[in-house]
N, C-alpha and C positions, 0 to 999 in steps of 0.2 A: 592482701588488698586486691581487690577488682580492678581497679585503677580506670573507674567508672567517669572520674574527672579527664585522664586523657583521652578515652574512647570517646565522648566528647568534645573534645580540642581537635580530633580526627576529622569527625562528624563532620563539624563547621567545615574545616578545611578542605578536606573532599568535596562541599558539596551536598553533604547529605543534612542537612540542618533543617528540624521538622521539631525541636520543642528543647528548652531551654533544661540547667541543672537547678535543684530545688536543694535548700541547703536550711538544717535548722541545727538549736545550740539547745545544749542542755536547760539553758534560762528565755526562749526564746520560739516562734511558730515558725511554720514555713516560712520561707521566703528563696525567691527568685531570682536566679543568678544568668542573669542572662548572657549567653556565649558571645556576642559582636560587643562584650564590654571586655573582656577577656581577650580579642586582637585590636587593640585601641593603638593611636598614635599617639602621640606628644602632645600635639592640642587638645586631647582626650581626657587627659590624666588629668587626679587631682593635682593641687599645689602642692603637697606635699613630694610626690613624686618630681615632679620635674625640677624643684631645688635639686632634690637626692642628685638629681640628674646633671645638673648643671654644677654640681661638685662635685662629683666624680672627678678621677683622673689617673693619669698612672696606666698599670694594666690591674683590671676591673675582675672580680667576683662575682657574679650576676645569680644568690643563693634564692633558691625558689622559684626558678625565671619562666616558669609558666609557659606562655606561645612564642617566649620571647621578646616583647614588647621595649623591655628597657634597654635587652643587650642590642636589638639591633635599631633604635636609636644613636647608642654610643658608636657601633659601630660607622656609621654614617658619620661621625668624629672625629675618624681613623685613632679609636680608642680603639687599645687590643683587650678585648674581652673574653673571659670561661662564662659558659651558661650550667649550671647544676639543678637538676631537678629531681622529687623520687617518682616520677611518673613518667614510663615510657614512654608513654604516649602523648607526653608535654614534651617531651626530645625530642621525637621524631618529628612533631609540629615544628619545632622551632628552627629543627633545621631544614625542613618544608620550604621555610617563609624566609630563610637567607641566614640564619644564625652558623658563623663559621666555628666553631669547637663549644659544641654541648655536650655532655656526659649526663646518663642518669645515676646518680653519686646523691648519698646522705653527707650535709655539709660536715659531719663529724669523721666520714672517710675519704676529705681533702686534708689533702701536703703540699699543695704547693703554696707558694707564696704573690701578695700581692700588694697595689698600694692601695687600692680601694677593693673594700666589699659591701655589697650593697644586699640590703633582706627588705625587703619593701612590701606593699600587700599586708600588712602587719605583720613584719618581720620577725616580733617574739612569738610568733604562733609556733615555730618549730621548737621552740624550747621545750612544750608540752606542760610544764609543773613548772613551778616556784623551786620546785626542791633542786631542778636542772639547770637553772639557769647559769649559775655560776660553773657549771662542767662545760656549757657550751658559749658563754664568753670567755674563759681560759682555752679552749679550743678554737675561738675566732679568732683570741690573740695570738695563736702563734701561727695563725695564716699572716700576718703585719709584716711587709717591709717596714725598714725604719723610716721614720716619721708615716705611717702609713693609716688608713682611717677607716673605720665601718659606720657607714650610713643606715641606719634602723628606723623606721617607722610602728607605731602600736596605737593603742586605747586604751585610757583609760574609764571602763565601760560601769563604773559604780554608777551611771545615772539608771543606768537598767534595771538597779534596786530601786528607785525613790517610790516612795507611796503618792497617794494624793497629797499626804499634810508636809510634803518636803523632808520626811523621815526616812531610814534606809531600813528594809525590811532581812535583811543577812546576820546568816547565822554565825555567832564570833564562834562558834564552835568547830566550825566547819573550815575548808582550805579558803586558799587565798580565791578572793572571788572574781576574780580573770582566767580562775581555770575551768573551762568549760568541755564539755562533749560536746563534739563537731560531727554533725550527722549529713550526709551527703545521698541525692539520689539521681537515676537517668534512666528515664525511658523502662519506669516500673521499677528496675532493681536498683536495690540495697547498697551503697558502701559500708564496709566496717566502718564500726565510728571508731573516731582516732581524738583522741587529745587536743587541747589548744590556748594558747597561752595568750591574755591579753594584758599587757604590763601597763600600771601606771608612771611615771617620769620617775615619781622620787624613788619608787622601789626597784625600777630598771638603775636610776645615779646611783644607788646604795651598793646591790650587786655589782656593778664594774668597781667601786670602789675597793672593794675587798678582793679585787683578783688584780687590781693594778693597772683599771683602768680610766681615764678621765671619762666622763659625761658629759655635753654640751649640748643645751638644747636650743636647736638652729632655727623650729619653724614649731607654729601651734598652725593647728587644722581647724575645719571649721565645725566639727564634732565631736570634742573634747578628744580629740587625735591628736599625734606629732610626730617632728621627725627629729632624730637625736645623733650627733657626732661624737662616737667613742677614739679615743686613741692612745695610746699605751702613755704610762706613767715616765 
């Protein structure tokens, strides 16, 4: 990886901010991802987020945590928060802008433990496949202190099939269809494309169900999104 998304997050933050990142999916065109949405505040964020936020507790996981945004929220809490990211240059922003213990770490090479962890931004995006999910909610779950919770956000994105006639045009032959190519660009070049997961409720409840964990679904969004409370059996 380029890690064309942090050099980016760089960009902004230095100062050098002269044209946004361009992002498309394997079912899907360009579209525009613009950098000053990426260092947002608390009034910023959707709904979904700021519940996450406002349940939080404990000492916090911050998986994915981009420029930061949510850990140094929390932190402003005197919530003790980890920020994790696989972009270097999303860590070095984050700790830029006041984020006190980031690490660039894949959430699958965390050991410690916590009471909250939060994956927000469509948090099943790291799963990558259907076929992973349940390796990386058996790996969320032994990040859990007892009675301890992971806060997840996703989509369920089947409206992206519908035809005109309210029909869904997907192929039953084919994967589960939240799995998409995730294509990324900045200032001309290329990211490798990488995987991405976008999980519906019942088949996110199903998988925690079978590795022993409860599902709760806490909040509906305003785009057939949501945000869901897991917690060990």
């Amino acid at each position: 990886m380029k890690d064309l998304f942090g050099q980016a997050l760089l960009d902004y933050q230095n100062g050098h901010y002269t044209e946004d990142i361009i992002t498309s999916t394997s079912i899907s065109d360009d579209d525009i991802l613009p950098l000053p949405y990426l260092f947002r505040e608390f009034k910023e964020m959707p709904k979904l987020e700021q519940k996450a936020l406002k349940l939080a507790q404990g000492s916090v996981l911050d998986v994915g945590c981009g420029t930061g945004n949510h850990t140094l929220f929390l932190q402003e809490k005197d919530i003790k928060v980890k920020a994790i990211d696989i972009s270097k240059g999303a860590i070095e922003v984050a700790k830029l802008r006041g984020v006190l213990h980031a690490e660039t770490k894949n959430i699958l090479d965390e050991t410690e433990t916590f009471d909250t962890v939060l994956l927000l931004m469509n948090g099943t995006g790291i799963f990558q496949e259907l076929s992973q999910v349940s390796k990386y909610l058996t790996h969320l779950k032994s990040l859990l202190n007892t009675s301890g919770q992971i806060l997840i956000d996703s989509s369920d994105i089947k409206y992206m099939y519908e035809d005109e006639d309210g029909g869904y045009w997907m192929d039953t032959n084919s994967n589960y269809y939240g799995e998409l190519d995730y294509f990324l660009s900045y200032k001309g070049e290329k990211e490798t494309a990488m995987k991405w997961l976008y999980l519906d409720f019942d088949t996110l409840k199903l998988a925690c169900e079978t590795v022993g964990l409860n599902c709760d679904l806490v909040l509906d969004g305003e785009h057939f999104d949501y945000l869901a409370r897991l917690t060990s059996i």
